[in-house]
C-alpha positions in Angstrom: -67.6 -54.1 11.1 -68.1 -57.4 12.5 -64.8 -59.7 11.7 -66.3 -62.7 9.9 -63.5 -65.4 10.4 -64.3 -67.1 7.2 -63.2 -64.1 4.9 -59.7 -62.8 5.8 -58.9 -60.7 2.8 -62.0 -58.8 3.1 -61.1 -58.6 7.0 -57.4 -57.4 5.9 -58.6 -55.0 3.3 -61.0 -53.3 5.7 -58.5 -53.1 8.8 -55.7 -51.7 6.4 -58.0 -49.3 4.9 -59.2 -47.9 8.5 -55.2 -48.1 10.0 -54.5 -45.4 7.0 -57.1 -43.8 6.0 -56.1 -40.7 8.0 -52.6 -40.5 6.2 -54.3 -40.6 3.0 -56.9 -38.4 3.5 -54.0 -35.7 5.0 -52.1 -36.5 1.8 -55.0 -35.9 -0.7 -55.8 -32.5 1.3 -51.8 -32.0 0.7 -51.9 -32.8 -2.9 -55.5 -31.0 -3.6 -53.7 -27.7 -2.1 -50.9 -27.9 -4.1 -53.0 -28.3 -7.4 -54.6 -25.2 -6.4 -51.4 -23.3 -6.1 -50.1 -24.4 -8.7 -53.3 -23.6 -11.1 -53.3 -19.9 -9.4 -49.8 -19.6 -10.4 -50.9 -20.0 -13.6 -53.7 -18.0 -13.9 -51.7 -15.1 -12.7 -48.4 -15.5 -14.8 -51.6 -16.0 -17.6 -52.8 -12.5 -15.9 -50.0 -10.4 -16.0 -48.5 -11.6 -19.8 -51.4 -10.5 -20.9 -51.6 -7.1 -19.1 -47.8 -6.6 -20.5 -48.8 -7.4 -23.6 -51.2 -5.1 -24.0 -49.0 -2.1 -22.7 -46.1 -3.8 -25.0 -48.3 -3.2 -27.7 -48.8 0.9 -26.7 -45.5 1.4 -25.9 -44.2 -0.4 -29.6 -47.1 1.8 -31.7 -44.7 4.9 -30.7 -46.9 6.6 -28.8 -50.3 7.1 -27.6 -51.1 9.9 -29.8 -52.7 8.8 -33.2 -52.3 10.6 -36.6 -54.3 10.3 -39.7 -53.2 10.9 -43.1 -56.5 12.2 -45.6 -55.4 12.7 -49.3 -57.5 15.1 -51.3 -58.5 12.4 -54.0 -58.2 8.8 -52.6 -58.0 7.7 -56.6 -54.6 9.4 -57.0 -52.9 7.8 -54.2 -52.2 6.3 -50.5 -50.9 7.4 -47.0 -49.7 5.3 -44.2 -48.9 7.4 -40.8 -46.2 6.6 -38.5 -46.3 7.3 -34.8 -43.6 10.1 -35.5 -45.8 11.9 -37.8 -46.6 15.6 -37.1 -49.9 17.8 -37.8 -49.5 19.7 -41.1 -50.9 20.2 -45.1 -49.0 19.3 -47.7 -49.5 19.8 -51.9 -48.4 18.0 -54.6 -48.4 17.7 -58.0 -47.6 14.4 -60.0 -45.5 14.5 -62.9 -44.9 10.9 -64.0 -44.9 7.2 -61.9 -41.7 5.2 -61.9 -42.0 2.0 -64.7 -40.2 -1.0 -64.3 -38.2 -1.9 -67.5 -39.7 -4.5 -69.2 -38.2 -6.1 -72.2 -39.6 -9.0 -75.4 -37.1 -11.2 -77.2 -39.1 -12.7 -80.4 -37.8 -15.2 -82.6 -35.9 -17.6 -80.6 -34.2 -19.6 -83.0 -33.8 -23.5 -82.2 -30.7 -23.4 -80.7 -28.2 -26.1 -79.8 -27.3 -26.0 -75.9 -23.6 -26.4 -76.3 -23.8 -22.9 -78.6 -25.9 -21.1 -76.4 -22.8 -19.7 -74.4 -23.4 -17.2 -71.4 -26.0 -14.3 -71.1 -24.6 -11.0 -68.9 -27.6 -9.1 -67.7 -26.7 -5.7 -67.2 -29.2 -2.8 -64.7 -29.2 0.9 -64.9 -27.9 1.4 -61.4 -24.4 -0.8 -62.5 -25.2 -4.4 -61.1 -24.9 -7.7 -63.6 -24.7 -10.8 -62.9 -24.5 -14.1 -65.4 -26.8 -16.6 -66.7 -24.4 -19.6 -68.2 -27.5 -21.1 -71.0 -25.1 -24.0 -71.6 -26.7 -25.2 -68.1 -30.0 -24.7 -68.6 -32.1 -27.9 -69.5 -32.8 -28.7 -73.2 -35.6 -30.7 -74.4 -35.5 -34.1 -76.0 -33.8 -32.3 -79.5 -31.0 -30.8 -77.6 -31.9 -27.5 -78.4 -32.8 -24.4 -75.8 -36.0 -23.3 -75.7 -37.8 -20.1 -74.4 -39.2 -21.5 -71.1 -35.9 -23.4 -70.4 -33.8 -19.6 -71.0 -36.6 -17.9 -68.7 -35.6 -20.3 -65.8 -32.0 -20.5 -66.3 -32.1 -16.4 -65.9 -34.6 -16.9 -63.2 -32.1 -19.3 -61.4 -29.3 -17.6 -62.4 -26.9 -17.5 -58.9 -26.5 -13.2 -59.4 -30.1 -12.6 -60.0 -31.8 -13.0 -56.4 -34.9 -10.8 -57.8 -33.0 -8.3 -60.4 -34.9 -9.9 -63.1 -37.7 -11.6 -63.2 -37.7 -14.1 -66.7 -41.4 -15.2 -68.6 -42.6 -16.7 -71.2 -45.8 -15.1 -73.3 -47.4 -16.8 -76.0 -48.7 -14.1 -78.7 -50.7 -15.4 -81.8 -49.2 -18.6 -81.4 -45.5 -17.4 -80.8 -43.6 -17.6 -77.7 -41.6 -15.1 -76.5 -39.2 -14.5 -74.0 -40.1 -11.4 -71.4 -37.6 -9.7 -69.0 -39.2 -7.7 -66.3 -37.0 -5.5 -64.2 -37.3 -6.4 -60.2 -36.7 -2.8 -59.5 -38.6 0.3 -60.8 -37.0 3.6 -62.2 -33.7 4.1 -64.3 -31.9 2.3 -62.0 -33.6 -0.8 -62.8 -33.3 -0.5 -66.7 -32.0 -3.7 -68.0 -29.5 -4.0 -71.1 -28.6 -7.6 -72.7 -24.9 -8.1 -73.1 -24.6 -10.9 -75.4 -21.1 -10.7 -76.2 -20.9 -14.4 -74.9 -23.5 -15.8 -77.0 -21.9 -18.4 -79.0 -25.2 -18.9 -81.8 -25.3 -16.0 -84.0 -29.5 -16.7 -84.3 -30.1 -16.7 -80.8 -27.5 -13.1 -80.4 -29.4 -11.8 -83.0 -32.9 -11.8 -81.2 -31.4 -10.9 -77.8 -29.7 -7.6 -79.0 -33.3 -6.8 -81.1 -35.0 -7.5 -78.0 -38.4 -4.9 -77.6 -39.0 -2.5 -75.2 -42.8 -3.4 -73.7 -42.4 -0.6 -71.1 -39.7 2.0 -70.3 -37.9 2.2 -67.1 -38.8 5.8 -65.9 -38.1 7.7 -62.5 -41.1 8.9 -60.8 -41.6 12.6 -60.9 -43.6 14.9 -58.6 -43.0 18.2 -57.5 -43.7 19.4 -53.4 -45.7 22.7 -52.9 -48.0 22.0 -56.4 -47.3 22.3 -59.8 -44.1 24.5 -60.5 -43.1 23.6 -56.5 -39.9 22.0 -55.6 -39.2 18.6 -57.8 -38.5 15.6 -56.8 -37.2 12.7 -59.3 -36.9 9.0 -57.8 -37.3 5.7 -58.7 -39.9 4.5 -56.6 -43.9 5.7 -56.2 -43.4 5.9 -52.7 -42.3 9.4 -50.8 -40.9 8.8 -47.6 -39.6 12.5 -47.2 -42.5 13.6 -44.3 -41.4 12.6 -41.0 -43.5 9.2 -39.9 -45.2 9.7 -43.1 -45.6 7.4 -46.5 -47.4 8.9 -50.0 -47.6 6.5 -52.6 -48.4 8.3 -56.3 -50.8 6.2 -58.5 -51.8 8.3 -60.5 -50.0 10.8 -62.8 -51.6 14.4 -63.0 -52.0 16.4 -66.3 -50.7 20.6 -66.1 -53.3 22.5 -64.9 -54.7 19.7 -62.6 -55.3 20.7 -58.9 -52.7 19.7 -56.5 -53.5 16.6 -54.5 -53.8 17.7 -50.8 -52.3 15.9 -48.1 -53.3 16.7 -44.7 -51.8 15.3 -41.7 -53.8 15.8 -38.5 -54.5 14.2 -34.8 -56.8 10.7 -34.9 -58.9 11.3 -31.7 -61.0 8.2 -32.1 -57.8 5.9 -32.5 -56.0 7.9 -30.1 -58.8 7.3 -27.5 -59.3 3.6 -28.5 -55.9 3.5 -27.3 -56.5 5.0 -24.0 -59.4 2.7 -23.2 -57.2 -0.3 -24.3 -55.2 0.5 -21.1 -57.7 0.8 -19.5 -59.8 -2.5 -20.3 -56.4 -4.1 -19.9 -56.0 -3.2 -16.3 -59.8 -3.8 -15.4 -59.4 -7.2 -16.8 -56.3 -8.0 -14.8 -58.0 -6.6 -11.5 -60.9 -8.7 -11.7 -58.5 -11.9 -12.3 -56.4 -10.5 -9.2 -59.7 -9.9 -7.0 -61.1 -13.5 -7.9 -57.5 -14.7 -6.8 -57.6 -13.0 -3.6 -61.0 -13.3 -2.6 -61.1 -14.0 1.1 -64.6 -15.9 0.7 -68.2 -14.7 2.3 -67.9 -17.2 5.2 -68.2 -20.6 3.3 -66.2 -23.4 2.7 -64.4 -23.2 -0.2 -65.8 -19.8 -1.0 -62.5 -18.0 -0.9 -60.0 -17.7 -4.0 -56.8 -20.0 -4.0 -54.1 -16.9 -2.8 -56.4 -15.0 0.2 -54.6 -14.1 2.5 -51.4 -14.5 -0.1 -49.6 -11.4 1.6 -47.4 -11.1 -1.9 -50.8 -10.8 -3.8 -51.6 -7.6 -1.7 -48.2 -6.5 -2.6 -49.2 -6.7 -5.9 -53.0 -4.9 -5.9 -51.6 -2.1 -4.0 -48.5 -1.6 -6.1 -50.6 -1.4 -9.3 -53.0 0.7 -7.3 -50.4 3.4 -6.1 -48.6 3.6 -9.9 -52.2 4.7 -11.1 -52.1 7.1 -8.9 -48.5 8.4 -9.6 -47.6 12.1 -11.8 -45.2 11.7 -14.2 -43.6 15.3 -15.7 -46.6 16.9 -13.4 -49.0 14.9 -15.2 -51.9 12.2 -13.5 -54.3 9.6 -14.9 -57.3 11.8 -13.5 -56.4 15.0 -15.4 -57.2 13.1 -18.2 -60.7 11.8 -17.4 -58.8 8.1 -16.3 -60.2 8.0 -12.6 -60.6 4.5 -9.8 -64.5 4.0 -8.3 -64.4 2.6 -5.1 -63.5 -1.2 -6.1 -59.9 0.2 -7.6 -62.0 -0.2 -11.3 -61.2 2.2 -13.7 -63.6 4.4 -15.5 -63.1 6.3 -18.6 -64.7 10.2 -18.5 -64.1 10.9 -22.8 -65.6 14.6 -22.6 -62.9 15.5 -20.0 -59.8 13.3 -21.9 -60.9 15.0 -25.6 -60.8 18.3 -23.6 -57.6 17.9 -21.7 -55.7 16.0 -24.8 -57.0 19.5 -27.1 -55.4 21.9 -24.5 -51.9 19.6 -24.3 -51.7 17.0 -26.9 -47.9 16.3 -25.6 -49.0 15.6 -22.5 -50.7 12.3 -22.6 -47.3 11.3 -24.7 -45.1 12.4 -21.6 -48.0 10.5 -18.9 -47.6 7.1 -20.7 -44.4 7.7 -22.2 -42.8 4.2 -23.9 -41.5 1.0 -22.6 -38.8 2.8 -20.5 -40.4 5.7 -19.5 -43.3 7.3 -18.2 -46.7 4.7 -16.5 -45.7 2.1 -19.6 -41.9 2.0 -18.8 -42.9 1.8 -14.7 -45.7 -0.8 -15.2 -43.7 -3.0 -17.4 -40.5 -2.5 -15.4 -42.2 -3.7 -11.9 -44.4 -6.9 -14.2 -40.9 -8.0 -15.2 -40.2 -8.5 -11.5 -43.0 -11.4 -11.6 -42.8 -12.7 -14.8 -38.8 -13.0 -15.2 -38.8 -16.6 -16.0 -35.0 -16.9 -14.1 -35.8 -14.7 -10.6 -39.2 -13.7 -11.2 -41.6 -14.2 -8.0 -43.7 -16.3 -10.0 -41.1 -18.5 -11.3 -39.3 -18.7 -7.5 -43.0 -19.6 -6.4 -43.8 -22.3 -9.1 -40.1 -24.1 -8.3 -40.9 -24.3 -5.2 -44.6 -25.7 -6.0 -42.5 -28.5 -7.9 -40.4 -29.6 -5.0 -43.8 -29.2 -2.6 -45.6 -32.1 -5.5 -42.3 -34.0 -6.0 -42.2 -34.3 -2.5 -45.7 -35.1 -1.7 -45.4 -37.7 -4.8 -42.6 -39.2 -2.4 -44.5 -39.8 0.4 -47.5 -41.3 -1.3 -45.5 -43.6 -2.8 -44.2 -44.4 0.7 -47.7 -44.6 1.6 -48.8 -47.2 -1.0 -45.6 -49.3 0.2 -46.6 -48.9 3.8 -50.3 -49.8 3.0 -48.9 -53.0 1.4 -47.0 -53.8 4.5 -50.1 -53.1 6.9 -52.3 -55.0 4.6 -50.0 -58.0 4.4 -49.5 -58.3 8.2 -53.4 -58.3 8.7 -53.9 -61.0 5.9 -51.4 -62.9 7.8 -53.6 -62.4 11.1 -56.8 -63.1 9.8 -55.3 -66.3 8.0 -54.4 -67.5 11.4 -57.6 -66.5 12.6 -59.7 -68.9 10.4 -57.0 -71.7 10.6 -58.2 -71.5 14.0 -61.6 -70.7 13.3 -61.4 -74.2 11.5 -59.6 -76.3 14.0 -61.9 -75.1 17.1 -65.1 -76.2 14.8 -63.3 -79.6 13.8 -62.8 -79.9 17.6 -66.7 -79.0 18.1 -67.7 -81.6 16.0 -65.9 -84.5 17.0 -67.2 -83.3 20.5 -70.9 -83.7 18.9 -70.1 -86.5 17.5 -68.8 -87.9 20.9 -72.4 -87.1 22.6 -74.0 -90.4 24.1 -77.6 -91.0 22.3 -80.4 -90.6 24.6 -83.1 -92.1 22.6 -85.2 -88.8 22.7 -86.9 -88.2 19.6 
């Protein structure tokens, strides 16, 4: 740049520019690094959560091992199967399905709130609790009225889901319906109106209907004539890891409905390959990380040469490799090509999981034993968020960008300084600059004339 005397900011600007440009250009090098870091950081806490989760997920199902519950008619009923469950068959036959109790008060009379009294709801299994009707909200006459006994009972402070209170209009007449919360005998529900102040309104309560009968479920183990069983709910919970619900009642003679517990293979396997898609996916995000480039700038991934990376790939490496109770990833078709991906080989895991079901249970184990309890157990040591490595790494990654915020701030300030004392130069400069040309031309103007044209 030529200095133009005539324009000293532009002359100041420039020279402070040039005089820092190399501490800026070293501090936004400094700060682009540290974004970098920081964003790996993240990608690899993002990483390894997600790898944990994955193997949280297997190790909270109970096991690898998969069961599946098949009923011999799907119309008469449903089974849920728990990782605890066990192979095995199972008959039943199906007496009678629990009822909830469920009760019709018709002919409410208009009654006057301050003789409505207090309501004692009474269930089969020895539990009441009190609904004061002299609370409940009365209409513009001052007397009760269905709807406002159905939410006084609903609202009652003892209820909490005992009873649940309605109001049914039939041919033009409403009535009041009490439906017991719980099914079986034990949820039967009996009116104690002893309390009732209007003889009209104690009247229909104690001639309340019975819409449906509170009955205990009744089916018998082993087929018709079999072991019984009487309880108040559809559900049977009796098989280890195992839930039957009845829907159905049966009629004498019927055949039993079979229930037949066996091993899931395709859920079982789907559960293998989750590991390994899991891994594979976190591999490739730990191999992008630490790629050490193919020669070209800015090629190479933000950790190579990160020596607590390597740590990392070869640690997950080895605990593939690792027998737990005499059992390996490779004896049951879970094998590394030679990138460290995992491949999958079904024929030879259905083959080895036929001869030793147990055994895949005892490889993976749960999240304190076996590759699930050892994987999770070493992720902790990166992901803790008090004295994980990642967390140690990132707080020092916020001192490294506080710091570096520091100094650019001392930078701008020094900039300022620089730029000032060069805007003070070049001021001089063109005050002079002025004065030697005001001298010039009084000099001209001092010139004798020749004459010459």
């Amino acid at each position: 740049m030529i200095v133009n005397p005539q324009k000293p900011t532009e002359n100041a600007l420039y020279f402070a520019e040039l005089f820092m440009m190399n501490a800026f250009d070293r501090l936004d090098a400094q700060k682009a690094n540290a974004t970098r870091a920081s964003d790996a950081l993240t990608k690899l806490r993002s990483a390894l959560s997600g790898f944990q989760a994955a193997l949280t997920g297997l190790s909270s199902a109970g096991g690898m091992i998969k069961y599946q519950g098949v009923l011999s008619n799907t119309n008469m009923g449903t089974v849920s199967v728990g990782s605890s469950a066990q192979p095995g068959s199972y008959a039943f036959f199906v007496e009678q399905l629990a009822t909830s109790h469920q009760l019709s008060v018709q002919g409410i009379p208009a009654v006057p709130v301050d003789e409505a009294g207090t309501l004692v709801v009474e269930l089969g299994h020895g539990e009441s609790f009190e609904v004061d009707l002299t609370d409940a909200r009365a209409d513009a006459d001052g007397n009760l009225t269905s709807a406002e006994m159905a939410r006084a009972i609903n609202e009652a402070v003892g209820n909490r889901g005992k009873v649940s209170a309605s109001v049914v209009t039939v041919n033009g007449e409403q009535q009041l319906v009490l439906s017991s919360g719980q099914a079986g005998t034990e949820g039967e529900i009996s009116l104690n109106t002893n309390g009732i102040g209007h003889a009209g309104l104690r009247n229909a309560l104690d001639g309340a209907n019975e819409m449906t009968a509170a009955r205990n479920a009744v089916f018998y183990i082993g087929g018709e004539g079999g072991t019984r069983v009487e309880q108040s709910a559809n559900t049977f919970t009796g098989i280890q890891g195992v839930s039957v619900t009845f829907t159905q009642a049966m009629n004498a003679g019927d055949p039993a409905l079979m229930l037949t517990i066996s091993r899931d293979g395709s859920s079982t396997e789907e559960n293998v390959k989750s590991f390994v898609d899991a891994y594979n996916a976190l591999k490739k995000i730990l191999d992008d990380l630490a790629y050490a480039g193919n020669g070209t700038p800015g090629s190479a991934g933000p950790m190579a040469g990160d020596a607590g990376i390597r740590t990392l790939q070869q640690r997950l490496s080895d605990m593939l490799r690792q027998s737990v109770e005499g059992q390996k990833l490779l004896d049951f078709g879970i094998s590394t090509d030679r990138t460290g991906v995992l491949k999958f080989d079904t024929v030879k895991f259905n083959e080895a999981l036929a001869a030793d079901p147990a055994a895949l249970d005892k490889l993976f184990g749960d999240s304190s034993t076996g590759l699930l309890g050892k994987f999770e157990g070493y992720l902790d040591s990166w992901l803790s968020t008090t004295n994980g490595q990642i967390q140690s790494r990132q707080d020092s990654m916020e001192k490294i960008q506080d710091q570096l915020s520091k100094r650019e701030t001392a930078l701008e300030a020094q900039y300022t300084r620089v730029y000032e004392r060069y805007l003070h130069q070049f001021n001089r400069l063109y005050v002079i600059d002025a004065q030697m040309n005001y001298t010039l031309d009084l000099l001209e103007a001092l010139k004798p004339d020749t004459g010459k044209k």
